[in-house]
N, C-alpha and C positions, 0 to 999 in steps of 0.2 A: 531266829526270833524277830517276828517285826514288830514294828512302834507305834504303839497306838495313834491316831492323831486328836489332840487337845489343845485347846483352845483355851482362853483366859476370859472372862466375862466381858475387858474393854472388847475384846476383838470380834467377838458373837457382837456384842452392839454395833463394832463400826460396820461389818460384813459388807453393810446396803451402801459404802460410802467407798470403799475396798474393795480393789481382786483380790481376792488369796493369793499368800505367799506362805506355801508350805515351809519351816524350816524346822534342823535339826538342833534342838539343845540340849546343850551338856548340863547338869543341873549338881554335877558331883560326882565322885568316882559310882564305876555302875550304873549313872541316872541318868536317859535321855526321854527325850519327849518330844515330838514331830508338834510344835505347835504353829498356828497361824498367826502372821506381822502382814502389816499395812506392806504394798505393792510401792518399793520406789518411787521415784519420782525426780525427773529433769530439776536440778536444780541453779545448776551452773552450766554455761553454753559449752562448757567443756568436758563432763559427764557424757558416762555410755553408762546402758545397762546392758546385760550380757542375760539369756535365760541360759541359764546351767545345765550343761549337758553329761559334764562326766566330772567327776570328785577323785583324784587322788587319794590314796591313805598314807599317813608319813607316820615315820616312827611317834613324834612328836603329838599326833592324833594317840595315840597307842596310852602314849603315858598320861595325857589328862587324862583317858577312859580310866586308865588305872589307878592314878593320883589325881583327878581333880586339877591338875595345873601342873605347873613347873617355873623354877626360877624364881621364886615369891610370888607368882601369879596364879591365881586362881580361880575357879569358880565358883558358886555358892548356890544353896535354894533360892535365897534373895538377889541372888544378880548370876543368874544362868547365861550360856553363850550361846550362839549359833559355830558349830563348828565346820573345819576344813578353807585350808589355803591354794591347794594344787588343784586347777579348775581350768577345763574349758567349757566354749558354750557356742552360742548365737546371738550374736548384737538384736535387740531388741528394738533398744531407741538409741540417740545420741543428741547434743546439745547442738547447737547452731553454730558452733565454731569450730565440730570434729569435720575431719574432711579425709583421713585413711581409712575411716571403717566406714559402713554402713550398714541400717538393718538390714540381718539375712546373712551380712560375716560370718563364717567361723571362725571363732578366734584364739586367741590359748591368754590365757590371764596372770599379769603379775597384781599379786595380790595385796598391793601395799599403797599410802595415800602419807606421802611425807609433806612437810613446810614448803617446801622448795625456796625456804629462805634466810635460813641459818647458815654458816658458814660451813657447814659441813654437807649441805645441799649444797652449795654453789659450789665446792669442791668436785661436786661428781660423786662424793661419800655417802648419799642417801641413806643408805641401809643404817648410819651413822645416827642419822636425825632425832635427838631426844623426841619430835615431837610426830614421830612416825605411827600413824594407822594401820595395824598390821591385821591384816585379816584371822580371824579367833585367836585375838591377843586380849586375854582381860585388861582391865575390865568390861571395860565395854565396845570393842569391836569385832563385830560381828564377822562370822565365815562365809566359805562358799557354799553350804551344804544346803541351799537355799534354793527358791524355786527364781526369782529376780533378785542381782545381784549386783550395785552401782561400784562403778569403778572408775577415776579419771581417762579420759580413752585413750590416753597416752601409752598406758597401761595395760592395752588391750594389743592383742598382736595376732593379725590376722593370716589363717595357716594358710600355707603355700599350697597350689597344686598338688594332690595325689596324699597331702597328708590327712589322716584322719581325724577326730576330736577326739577319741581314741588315745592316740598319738601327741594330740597336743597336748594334755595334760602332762605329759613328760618333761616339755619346757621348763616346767617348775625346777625339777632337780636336777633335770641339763645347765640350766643360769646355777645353780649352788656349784655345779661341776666344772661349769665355765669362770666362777669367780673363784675357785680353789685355784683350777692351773692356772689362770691369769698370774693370781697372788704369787707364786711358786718363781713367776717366770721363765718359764718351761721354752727352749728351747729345739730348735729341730737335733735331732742327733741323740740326745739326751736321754739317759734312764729316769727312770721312774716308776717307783715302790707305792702301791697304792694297800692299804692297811685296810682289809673288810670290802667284799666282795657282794655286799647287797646292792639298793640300786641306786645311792650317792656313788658306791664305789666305780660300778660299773659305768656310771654316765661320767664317771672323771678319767675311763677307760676309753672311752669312745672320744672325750674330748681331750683329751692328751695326745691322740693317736692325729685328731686333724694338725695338734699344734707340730706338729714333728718328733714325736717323741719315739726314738730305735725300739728302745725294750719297754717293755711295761710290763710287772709280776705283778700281780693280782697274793693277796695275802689273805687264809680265812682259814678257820678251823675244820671247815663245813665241806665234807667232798664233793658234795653236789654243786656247791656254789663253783668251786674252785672251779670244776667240770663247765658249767654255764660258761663262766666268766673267759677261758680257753675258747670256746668258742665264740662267744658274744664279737670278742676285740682281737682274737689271734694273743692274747695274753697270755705271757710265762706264770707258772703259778708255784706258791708255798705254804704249806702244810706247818706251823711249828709244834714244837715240842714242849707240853706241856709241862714235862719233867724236867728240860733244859731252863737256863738262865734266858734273859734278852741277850746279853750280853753272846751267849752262845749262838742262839738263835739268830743273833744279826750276821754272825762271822759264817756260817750254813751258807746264809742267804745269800750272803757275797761271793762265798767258793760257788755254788750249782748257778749261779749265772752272770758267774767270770766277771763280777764289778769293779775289780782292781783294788783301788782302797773305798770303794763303797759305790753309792746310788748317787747321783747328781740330783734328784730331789722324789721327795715322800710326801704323801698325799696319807695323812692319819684319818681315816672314817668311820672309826669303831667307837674312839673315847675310849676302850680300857686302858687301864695303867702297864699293862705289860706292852702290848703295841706301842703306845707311847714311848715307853724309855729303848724298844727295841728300834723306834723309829731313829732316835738320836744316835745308837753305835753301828745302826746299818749304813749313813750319811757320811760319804766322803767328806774331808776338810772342804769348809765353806760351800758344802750344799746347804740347800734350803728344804724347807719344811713346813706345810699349813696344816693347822686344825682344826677339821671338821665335822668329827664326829663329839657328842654329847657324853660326859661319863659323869664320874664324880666330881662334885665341885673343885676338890683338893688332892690334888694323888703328890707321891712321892717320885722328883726328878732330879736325872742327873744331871745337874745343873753344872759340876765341872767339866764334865765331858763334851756338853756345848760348849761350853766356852773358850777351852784349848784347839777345838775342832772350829772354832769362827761361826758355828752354824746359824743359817737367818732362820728365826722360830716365828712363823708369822698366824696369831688365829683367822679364822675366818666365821662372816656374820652374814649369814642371808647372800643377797647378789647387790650388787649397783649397776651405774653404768656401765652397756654396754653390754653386759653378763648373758641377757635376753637374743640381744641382738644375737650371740656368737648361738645360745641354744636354739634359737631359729632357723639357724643356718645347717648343725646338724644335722635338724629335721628335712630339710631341705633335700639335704646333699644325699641322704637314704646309702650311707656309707654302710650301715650299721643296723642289724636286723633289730628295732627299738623297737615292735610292736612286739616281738617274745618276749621282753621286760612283763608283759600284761599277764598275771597268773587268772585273777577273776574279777568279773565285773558283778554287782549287788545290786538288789533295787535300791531306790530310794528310804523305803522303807523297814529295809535291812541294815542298815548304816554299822548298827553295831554290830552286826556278823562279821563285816568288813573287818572292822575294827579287832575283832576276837580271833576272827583268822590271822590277821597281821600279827597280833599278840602272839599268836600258837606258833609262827613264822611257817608260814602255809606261802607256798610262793614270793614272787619278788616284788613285786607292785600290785597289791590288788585297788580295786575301785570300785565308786558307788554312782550309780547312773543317777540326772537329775531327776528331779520330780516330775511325774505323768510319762517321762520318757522313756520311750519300749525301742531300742535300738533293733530290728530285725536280723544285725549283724552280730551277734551277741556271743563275748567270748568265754566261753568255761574250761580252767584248768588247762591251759596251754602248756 
């Protein structure tokens, strides 16, 4: 299905004043509309603008398509979004104080515009910052789904040699994967349980793997995933039992890959409640534990069982410092066949197929190419 393109009366008037800048709005669950916004514009010597070359699709696109928002936030007929976070592009322009990028970069984009002056900014805790600009975060900032698209250039990260734009757009949930095992403190030698084998999961496979980590099981209902994920990282894998307890299911996991009194630490990426609580009886005394997959606000935990067990329960939010730097470096190091993550690439004005496939979970990553852009390298169904 593609999207019409429409326009609002100011924007037909300003056209003669304006480049077009295609973008994608969410306008409510079911409701998009490719309409035309005024063309950025330098406004700070520290701004870049990026033309947008390739769109991520994240779970989190899936569920506004589907609810309209998440977390209290939403979108509306009256205040619609531009959607998509996970982007790379081509620097376009930059302010008179950038000096790593230039037009004509390829770059991979973190998609966020904090204070950098709270105290949780000057910690390094960014992601932290009440007063953080999160790309299609209502109410009002806008995504990458756009044809230009301003960004602090700080923020922009230009790809290495031999990597694709493609490929950059994976940065995005590489830094979510780089800030999970960071959080965990993941040591060389160490096991590690990773819960849900899509592509948070798998890039906290590939990044766990440079931190040192011996074992790494891959966990998923899904045989095909399991399957992937085996080969993606050299991952040990488990299957649970739907009819068994956590409690059972954790003690399984432990006999088929000899963890002694359990895992040195778990990487939870699914949000259900049974992975959860099986997360806390698969953990040896005083492993650790991050949160990163989305479920229900409220689930029921065993809350005694961490606690006799010492375990560090830590969630986890977006990336910070540093998080980019380390998913750069993955790309980099081409450790890791990351461009078979890519299930299909959409036009532009396909967005919501994108969307509808990820919804139906039709492959691992798919994505939506920027606007007017015809990649002659074009990938289907890998």
């Amino acid at each position: 299905m593609a999207l019409s393109v429409w326009t609002t009366p100011e924007s037909r008037i300003s056209e003669h004043l304006t480049k077009q800048n295609p973008s994608v709005f969410l306008y409510g669950p079911g409701k998009a509309k490719i309409e035309d916004t005024p063309e950025p514009t330098i406004t700070d010597p520290s701004d870049a603008i990026v033309r947008i070359k390739f769109v991520g699709v994240c779970g989190s696109d899936v569920h506004f398509w589907n609810h309209g928002g998440i977390n209290g936030k939403f979108v509306s007929e009256s205040q619609p979004l531009v959607m998509g976070h996970e982007a790379s592009g081509v620097v376009y322009a930059v302010g008179s104080k950038v000096k790593h990028v230039k037009p004509g970069d390829s770059v991979a984009i973190e998609p966020g515009r904090p204070c950098r002056s709270c105290d949780r900014c000057k910690e390094g805790l960014y992601n932290l910052c009440p007063e953080m600009k999160f790309a299609a975060c209502p109410p009002d900032t806008p995504g990458c789904l756009t044809k230009y698209f301003k960004i602090p250039a700080d923020f922009c990260y230009k790809l290495p040699p031999g990597v694709s734009r493609q490929e950059g757009v994976l940065a995005e949930p590489l830094a979510v994967a780089a800030h999970a095992v960071r959080m965990i403190g993941l040591k060389p030698g160490q096991t590690l349980i990773i819960f849900g084998a899509g592509t948070i999961g798998l890039a906290c496979g590939a990044v766990a793997r440079g931190f040192g980590a011996k074992t790494v099981v891959a966990v998923d209902l899904l045989d095909q995933k399991l399957e992937f994920a085996r080969k993606f990282s050299n991952s040990k894998t488990f299957k649970p039992d739907l009819k068994a307890s956590p409690e059972e299911n954790a003690a399984r996991l432990i006999e088929e890959n000899d963890l002694g009194l359990g895992a040195d630490a778990v990487i939870e990426a699914t949000g259900a409640e049974s992975s959860i609580v099986t997360a806390v009886h698969v953990l040896r005394p005083g492993g650790s534990c991050v949160q990163t997959g989305l479920g229900k606000p409220v689930i029921n935990f065993p809350i005694l069982a961490m606690s006799e067990k010492e375990l560090h329960m830590h969630g986890a939010f977006r990336y910070n410092q540093g998080d980019f730097k380390v998913a750069m470096d993955v790309l980099e190091a081409g450790n890791y066949p990351l461009k078979s993550l890519i299930s299909e690439i959409f036009d532009f004005e396909q967005a919501t197929d994108a969307w509808e496939a990820t919804k139906q979970g039709r492959g691992i990553k798919n994505m939506i190419r920027g606007y007017g852009y015809r990649d002659p390298a074009r990938i289907s169904h890998l």
